[in-house]
C-alpha positions in Angstrom: 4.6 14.6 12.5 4.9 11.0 10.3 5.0 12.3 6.5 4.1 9.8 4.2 4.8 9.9 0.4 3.8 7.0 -2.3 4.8 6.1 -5.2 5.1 3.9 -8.4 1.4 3.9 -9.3 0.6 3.8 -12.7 -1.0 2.4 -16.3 -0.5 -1.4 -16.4 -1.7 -4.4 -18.5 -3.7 -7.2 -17.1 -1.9 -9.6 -15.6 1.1 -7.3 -15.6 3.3 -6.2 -12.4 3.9 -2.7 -10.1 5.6 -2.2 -7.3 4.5 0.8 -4.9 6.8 2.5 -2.3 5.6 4.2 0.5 8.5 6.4 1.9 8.3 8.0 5.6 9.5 10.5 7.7 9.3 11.9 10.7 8.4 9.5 13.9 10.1 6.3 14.5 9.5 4.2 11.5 10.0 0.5 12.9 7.3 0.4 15.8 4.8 1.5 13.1 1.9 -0.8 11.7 1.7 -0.1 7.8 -0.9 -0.7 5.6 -1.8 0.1 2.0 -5.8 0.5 1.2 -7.5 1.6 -2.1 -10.2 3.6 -3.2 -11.7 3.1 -6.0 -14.3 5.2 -8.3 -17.9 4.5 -6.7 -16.4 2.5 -4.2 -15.8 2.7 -0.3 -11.9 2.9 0.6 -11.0 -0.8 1.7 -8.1 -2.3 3.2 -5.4 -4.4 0.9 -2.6 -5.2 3.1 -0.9 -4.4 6.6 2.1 -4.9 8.2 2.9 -5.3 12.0 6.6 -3.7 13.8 7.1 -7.4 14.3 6.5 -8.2 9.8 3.3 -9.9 10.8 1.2 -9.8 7.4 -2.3 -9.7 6.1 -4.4 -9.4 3.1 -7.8 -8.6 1.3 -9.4 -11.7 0.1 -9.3 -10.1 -3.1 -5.8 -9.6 -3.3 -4.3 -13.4 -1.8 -1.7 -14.9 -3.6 -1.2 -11.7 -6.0 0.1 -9.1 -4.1 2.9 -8.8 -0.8 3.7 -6.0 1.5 6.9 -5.8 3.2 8.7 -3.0 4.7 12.8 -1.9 5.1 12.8 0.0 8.2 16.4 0.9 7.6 14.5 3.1 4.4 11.7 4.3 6.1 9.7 2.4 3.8 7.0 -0.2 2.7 6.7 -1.8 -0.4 3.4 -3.2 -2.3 4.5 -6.0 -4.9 1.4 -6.2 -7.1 1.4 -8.7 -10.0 -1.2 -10.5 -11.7 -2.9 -7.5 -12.1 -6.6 -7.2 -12.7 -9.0 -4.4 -14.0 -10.5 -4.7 -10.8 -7.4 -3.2 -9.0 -7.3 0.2 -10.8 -7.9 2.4 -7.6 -6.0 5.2 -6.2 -3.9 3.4 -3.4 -3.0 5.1 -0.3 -0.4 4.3 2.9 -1.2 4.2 6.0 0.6 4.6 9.3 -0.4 3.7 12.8 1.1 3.4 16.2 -2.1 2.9 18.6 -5.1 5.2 17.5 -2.8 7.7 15.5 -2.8 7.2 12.1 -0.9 9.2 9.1 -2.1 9.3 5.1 -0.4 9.5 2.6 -1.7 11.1 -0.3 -2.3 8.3 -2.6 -0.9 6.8 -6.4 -3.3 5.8 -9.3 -3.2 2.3 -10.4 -4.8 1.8 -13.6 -5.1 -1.8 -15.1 -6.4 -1.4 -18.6 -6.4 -3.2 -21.3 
């Protein structure tokens, strides 16, 4: 029953900045892990950042140091602070929900770094 909704993707300069939101409904937001992965042409869908009920945090290698998740449970939503961009982050980037084994998808936002 979770809905989940992105937004914010979009065409961006190297080293430039997005932010992606990730709104939800349905469920009980707070008790939910969160995470953001990405998909990319060619490429397997791979995990970029998650996000525990209790704020615990981690990231992608690839992403350290560039990018933050953090979620507002009092807006049903996680965020994805992006800067530093790179032309290897243009992927389609999806939410994710999970309370135990049931996960939700949302339906993804383009990120395109381009030059």
């Amino acid at each position: 029953q979770v809905q989940l909704a992105e937004s914010g993707g979009g065409l961006v300069q190297p080293g430039g900045s997005l932010r992606l939101s990730c709104a939800a409904s349905g469920g009980i937001f707070s008790i939910n892990a969160m995470g953001w992965y990405r998909q990319a042409p060619g490429k397997q869908r791979e995990l970029v950042a998650t996000i525990t009920s209790s704020f615990s945090t981690t990231y992608a290698d690839s992403v350290k140091g560039r990018f933050a998740i953090s979620r507002d449970n009092a807006k049903n939503t996680v965020y994805l602070q992006m800067d530093s961009l790179k032309p290897e982050d243009t992927a389609v980037y999806y939410c994710n929900s999970r309370r135990w084994s049931v996960e939700y998808w949302g339906q993804g936002t383009q990120v395109t770094v381009s030059s």
